[in-house]
C-alpha positions as CSV (number, residue, x, y, z in Angstrom):
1,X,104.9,119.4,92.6
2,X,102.8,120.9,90.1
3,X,99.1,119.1,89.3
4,X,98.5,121.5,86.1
5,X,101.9,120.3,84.6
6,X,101.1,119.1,81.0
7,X,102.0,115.7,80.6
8,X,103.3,115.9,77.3
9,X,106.0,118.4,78.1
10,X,107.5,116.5,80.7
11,X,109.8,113.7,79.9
12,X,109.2,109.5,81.5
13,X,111.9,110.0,83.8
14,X,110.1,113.4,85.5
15,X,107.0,111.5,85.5
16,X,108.5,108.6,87.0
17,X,110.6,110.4,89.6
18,X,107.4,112.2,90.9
19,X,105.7,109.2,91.3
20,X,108.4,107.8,92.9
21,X,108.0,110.9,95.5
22,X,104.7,110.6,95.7
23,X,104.5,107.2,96.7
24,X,107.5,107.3,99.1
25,X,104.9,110.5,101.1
26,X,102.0,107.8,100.6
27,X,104.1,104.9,102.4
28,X,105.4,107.2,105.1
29,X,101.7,107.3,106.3
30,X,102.3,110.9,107.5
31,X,99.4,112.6,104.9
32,X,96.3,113.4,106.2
33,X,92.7,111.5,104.5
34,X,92.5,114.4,101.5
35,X,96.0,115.0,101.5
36,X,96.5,111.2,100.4
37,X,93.5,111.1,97.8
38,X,95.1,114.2,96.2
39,X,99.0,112.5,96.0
40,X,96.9,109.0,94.5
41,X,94.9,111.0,92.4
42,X,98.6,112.3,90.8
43,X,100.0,109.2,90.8
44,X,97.3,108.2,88.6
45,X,97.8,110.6,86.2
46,X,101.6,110.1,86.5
47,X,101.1,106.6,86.3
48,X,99.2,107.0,82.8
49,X,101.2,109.6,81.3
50,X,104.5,106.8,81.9
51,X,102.4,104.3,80.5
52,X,101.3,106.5,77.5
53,X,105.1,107.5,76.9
54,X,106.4,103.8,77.4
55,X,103.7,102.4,74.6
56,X,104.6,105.6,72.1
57,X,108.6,104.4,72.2
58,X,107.7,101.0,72.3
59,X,105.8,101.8,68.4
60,X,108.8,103.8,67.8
61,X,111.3,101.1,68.4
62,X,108.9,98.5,66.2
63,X,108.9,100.6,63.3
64,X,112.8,101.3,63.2
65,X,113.6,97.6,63.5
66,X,111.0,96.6,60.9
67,X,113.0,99.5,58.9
68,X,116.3,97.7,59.7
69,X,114.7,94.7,58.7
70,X,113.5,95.9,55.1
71,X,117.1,97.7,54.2
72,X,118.4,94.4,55.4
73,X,116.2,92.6,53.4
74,X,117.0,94.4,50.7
75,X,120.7,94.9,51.0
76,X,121.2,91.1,51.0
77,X,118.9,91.2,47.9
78,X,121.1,93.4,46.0
């Protein structure tokens, strides 16, 4: 695991495998006081960047159906 990883170059489903990692260490219990601030600290950022990625499709997917909904619109016009 990288910290310096840019966000944007990674896809939702690297993001949400690490954080899936990192929480699985955080449960076992086995990280030391810093060692655990660091992983949180990462799954924080992780946690955004998902987030971030989730509400950018989610504006994607609104604007194609409202697309579908216009040519349907006007298909049933014509």
């Amino acid at each position: 695991m990288t910290n310096t990883d840019n966000p944007d170059e990674r896809s939702f489903e690297d993001h949400l495998h690490e954080l899936e990692e990192i929480v699985s260490q955080l449960e076992e219990g086995d990280l030391s006081l810093e060692e655990s601030m660091e992983m949180f600290e990462r799954g924080m950022q992780l946690a955004v960047a998902c987030s971030t990625k989730l509400s950018q499709m989610e504006q994607r997917i609104k604007v194609l159906v409202e697309e579908g909904e216009r040519l349907l619109e006007k298909s049933l016009q014509d």
